[in-house]
N, C-alpha and C positions, 0 to 999 in steps of 0.2 A: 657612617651610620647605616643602618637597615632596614631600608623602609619596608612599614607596616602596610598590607594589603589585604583587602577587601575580596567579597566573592564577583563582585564584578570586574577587577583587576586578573581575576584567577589567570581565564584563558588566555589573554594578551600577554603577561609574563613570567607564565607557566608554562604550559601546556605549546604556546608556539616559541618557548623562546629555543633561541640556535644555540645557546651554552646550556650545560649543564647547569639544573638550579636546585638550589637546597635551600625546605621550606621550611623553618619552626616552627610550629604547633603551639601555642602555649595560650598564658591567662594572665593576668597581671597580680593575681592573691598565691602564684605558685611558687613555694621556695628556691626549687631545684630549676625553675625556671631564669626566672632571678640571675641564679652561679651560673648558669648558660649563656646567656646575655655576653658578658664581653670575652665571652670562649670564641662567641661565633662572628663577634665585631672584628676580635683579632685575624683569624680565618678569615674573613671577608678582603681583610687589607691584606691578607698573604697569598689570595688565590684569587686574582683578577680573571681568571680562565671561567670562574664560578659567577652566577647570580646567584645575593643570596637576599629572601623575604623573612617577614615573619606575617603569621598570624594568628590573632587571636582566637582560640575556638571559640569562649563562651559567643563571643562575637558574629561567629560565621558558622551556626551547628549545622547546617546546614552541606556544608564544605568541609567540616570536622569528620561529620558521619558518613559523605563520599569517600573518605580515604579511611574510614574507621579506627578514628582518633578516641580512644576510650581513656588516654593515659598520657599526660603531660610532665614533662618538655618530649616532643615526639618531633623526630628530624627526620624530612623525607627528603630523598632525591631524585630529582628526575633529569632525566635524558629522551630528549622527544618526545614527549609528552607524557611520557611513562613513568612512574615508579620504578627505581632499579635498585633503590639502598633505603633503609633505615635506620634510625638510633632512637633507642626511647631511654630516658633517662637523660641525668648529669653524666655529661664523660668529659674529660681533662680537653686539654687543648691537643692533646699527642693521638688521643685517641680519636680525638675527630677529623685531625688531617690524614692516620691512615684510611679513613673510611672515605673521606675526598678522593688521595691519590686512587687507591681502587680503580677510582670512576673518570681517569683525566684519559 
């Protein structure tokens, strides 16, 4: 499972974590959020190399509009504390392990 993270949570295992981590974006009223869900549950058990969060924007606008989250389900990734990949939208399960590999 995936745990949900807060803006207090951000820097401790974001921004310092040593793996690779991919953040989802999302809301709990979102469809295409929803279909994403056990796309990224799957991925999570197939890529132990990855941390992977979620979080809510309506929840955290504040951290939404740091990474200028206008559009949900939004999949960032970071690498030392940076942003390196994105995905906005639903994508398949294939289509989101390519955008992993990219980044191993």
């Amino acid at each position: 499972m995936i745990d949900t993270i807060y803006a207090e949570d951000f820097n401790s295992k974001v921004i310092k974590s040593k793996k690779p981590v991919i953040v989802d974006f999302f809301a709990e009223w979102c469809g295409p959020c929803k279909m994403l869900s056990p796309v990224l549950e799957t991925l999570s058990d197939n890529n132990p190399d990855f941390d992977f969060y979620k979080i809510n924007a309506d929840e955290n606008p504040q951290l939404a509009s740091a990474y200028e989250i206008s559009s949900i389900p939004n999949v960032l990734i970071f690498k030392n504390g940076e942003v390196v990949d994105s995905s906005l939208g639903y994508k398949t399960q294939e289509q989101m392990q390519k955008l992993l590999d990219n980044h191993r």
